[in-house]
N, C-alpha and C positions, 0 to 999 in steps of 0.2 A: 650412657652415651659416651664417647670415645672422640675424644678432639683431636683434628688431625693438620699439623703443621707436615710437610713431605717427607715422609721417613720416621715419622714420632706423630705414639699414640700415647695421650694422657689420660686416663678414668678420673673423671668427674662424678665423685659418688654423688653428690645430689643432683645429676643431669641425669643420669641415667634412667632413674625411674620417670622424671617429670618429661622427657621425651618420647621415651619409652617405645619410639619409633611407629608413634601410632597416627603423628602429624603427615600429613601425606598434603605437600602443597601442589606436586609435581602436575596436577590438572589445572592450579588456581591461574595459569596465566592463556585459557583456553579462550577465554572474549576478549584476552589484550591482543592477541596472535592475528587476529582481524584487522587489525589497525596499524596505520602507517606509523614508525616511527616517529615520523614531526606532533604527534598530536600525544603522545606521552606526560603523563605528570610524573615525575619520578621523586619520592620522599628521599632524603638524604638524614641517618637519628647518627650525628658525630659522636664522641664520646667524653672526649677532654678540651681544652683548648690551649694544646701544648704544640709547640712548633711541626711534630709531625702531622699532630687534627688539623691546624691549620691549613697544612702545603694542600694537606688528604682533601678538603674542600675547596679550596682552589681548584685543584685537579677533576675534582664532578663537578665544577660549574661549568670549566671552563671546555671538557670535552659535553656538556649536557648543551651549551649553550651552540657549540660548534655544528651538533647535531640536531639543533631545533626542536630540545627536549627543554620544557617545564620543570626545575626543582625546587620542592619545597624542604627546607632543611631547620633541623632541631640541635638541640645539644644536652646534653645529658650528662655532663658535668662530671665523670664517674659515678653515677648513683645510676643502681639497678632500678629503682623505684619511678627514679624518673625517665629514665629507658621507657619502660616500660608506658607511660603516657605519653610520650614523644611517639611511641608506635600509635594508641587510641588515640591521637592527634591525626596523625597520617589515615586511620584507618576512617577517620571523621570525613577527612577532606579527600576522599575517595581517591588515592593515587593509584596508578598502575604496577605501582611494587616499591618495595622499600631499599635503600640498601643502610644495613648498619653497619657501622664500628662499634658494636659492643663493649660494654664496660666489665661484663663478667658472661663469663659461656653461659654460668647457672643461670641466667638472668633469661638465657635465651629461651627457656621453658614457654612461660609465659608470653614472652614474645611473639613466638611464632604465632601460639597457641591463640592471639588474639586475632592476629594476619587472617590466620588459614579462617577462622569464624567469618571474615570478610570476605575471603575468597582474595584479596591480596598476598602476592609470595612476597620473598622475602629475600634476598640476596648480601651474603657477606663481606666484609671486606678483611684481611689480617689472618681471621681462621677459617676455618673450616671443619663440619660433623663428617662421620666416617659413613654414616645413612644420609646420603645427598636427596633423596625420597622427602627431606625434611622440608626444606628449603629449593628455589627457583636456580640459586647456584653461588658462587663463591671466587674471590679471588686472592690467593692467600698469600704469606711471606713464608719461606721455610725457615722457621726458628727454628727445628734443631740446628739444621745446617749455620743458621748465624752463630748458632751459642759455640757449635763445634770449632766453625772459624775461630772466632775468639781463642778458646779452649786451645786452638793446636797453635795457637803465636804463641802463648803460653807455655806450651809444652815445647816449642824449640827455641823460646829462649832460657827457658831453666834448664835447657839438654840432660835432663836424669839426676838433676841436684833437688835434696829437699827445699820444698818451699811452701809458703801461706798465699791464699787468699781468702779474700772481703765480697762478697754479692750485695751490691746493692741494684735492689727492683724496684722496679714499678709500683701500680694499684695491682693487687692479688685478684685473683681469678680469671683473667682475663690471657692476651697474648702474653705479657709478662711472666707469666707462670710457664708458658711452654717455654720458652726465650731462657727462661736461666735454667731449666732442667736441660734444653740443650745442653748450655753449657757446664753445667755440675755433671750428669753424664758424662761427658766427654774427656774431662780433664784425665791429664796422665797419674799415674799412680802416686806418684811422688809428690805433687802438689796437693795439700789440704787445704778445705774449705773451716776458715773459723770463725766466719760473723756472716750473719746474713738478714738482712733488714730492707724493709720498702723505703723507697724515698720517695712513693708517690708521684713520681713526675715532677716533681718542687724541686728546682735548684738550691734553695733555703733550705729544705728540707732533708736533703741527702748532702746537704756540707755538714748540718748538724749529726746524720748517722754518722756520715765518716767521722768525725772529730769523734765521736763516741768510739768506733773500732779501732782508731789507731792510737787512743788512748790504753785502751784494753790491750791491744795488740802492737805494742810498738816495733817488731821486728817486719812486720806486715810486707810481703815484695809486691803482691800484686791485686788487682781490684776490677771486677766486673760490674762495671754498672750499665745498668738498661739502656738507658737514653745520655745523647750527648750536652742536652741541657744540665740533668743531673752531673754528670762528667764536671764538667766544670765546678760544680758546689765541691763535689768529691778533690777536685787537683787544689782546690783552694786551702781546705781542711788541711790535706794531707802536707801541703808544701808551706802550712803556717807552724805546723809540729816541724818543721823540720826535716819531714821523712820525703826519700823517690821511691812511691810507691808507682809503679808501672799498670796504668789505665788500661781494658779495654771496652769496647761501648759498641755501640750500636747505633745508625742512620746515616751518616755519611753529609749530614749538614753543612752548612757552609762555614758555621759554630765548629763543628767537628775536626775539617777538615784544617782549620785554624790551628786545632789543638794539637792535630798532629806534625803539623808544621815547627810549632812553635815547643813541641816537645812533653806539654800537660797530658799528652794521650799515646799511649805504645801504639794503638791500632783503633780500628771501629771495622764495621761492615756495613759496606753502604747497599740500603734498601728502601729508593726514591717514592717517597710517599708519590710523587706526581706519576709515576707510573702505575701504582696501588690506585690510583682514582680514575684514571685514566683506563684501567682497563677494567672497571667496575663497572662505568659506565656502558661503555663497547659492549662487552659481555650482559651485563641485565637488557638489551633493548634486542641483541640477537637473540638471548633464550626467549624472553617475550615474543618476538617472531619465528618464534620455531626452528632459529639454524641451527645446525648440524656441528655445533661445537663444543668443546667439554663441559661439564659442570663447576671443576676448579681446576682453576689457572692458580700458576704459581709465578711471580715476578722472579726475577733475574738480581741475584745477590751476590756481591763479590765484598773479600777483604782489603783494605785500603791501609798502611803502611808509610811512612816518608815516603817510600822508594816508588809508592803506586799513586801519589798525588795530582799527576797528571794525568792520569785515565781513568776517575772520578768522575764520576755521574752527576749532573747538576741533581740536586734533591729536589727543590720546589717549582722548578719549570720544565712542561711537558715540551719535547723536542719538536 
């Protein structure tokens, strides 16, 4: 199976065979199609409980409730295992389709796998499969395109001079793995990659990689980390060594937006979780009704700068 963020395909060898493109949900929403919108139960399986899971659930409650739609919602902590009960939970409580934020693509095998046995679809949030046959539909972020932004502030601020970077990701498997091949692809020739490590989503957690890499690395110019909670663990590390190492990040937070004000962050790319939820919901109640619109939607991503601080997207409230 072939995970597809807009413009970037990544092989997931253990997906591939366990999807194997044999799941076929694409009829499972033929008795939801009957039914009026308002009377919808729709399961909500989060993934983390990290400031973008959070806005991401705000944002389906608040367009689920808008629309007189029922949600019942799980969390799943990062762990595949428990994904995967969070779905035999939902599939228990008979809803009319699920939407997940996945903790790992691999995980989604299984997943589905238990859905389609109920005849409940399944709908994404973050990624998307390149066989939509799989699933009811999707509404994604283009991480290469994030990682690329990143990548090219990068690349015009070192204009053709040798330089280093540091990756610090997320939980492995999941959108974090598309997120930084974006942007390791992308980067210009000139710039090497010398340390690359998860930080989990833990602000804790990615202050202690980084003191690890710019320990190792003390020349270090610059640093990509996933999320702008980590961001901050990462400028703390780096500005207690002593070092300006120049941040870039990802979401566009009100945290973020701070950093870049204040100078801990070169750039991010904002990608409002409230619009990710918001049109999660929109989209799983029209595919259940049968309208006539895509399978995957992609939100709308821009690069955010000092200079672009004023036309910054609120991250956690839908307009």
């Amino acid at each position: 199976m072939i995970w597809f963020t807009k413009g970037l395909a990544v092989t997931k060898r253990a997906v591939g065979v366990a999807l194997a493109m044999t799941l076929c949900l694409g009829a499972c929403g033929d008795q939801q199609a009957a039914s009026a919108s308002g009377t919808y139960t729709i399961g909500f399986v989060n993934g983390a409980s990290t400031e973008f899971h959070h806005c991401l659930q705000q944002a389906v409650e608040g367009e689920a409730g808008r629309r007189g739609v029922k949600v019942v919602t799980a969390n799943s902590q990062q762990n595949a295992k428990t994904e995967l009960a969070n779905i035999e939970s939902m599939v228990a409580q008979h809803v009319d389709a699920v939407i997940v934020q996945t903790v790992d693509t691999r995980a989604l095998a299984a997943d589905i796998a238990k859905a389609r046995a109920a005849k409940i679809p399944i709908f994404l949030t973050s990624v998307a499969p390149e066989d939509t046959t799989t699933i009811l539909g999707a509404v994604a972020v283009d991480l290469n395109q994030a990682g690329l932004l990143d990548a090219s502030w990068i690349s015009n601020d070192a204009v053709g001079r040798p330089g280093t970077t540091a990756v610090i990701a997320g939980a492995p498997g999941a959108a974090s793995d598309l997120l930084v091949r974006g942007f390791t692809d992308n980067l210009p020739k000139n710039i090497k990659v010398v340390a690359s490590e998860p930080g989990m989503f833990n602000r804790a957690r990615a202050k202690g990689v980084a003191t690890g890499m710019i320990r190792k690395h003390p020349g270090l110019g610059y640093a990509f980390v996933a999320n702008e909670d980590m961001a901050v663990g990462a400028a703390e590390a780096f500005r207690a060594a002593g070092k300006n190492v120049r941040i870039v990040t990802v979401n566009g937070t009100d945290t973020g937006l701070a950093g870049i004000e204040d100078g801990r962050f070169a750039a991010t790319v904002s990608n409002p979780a409230s619009k990710l939820g918001q049109r999660a919901v929109e989209n799983t109640i029209a595919l259940l009704n049968k309208e006539p619109i895509s399978k995957v939607d992609y939100i709308p991503i821009s690069l955010i700068t000092k200079t672009d601080l004023s036309r910054a997207p609120k991250y956690c409230l839908i307009d």
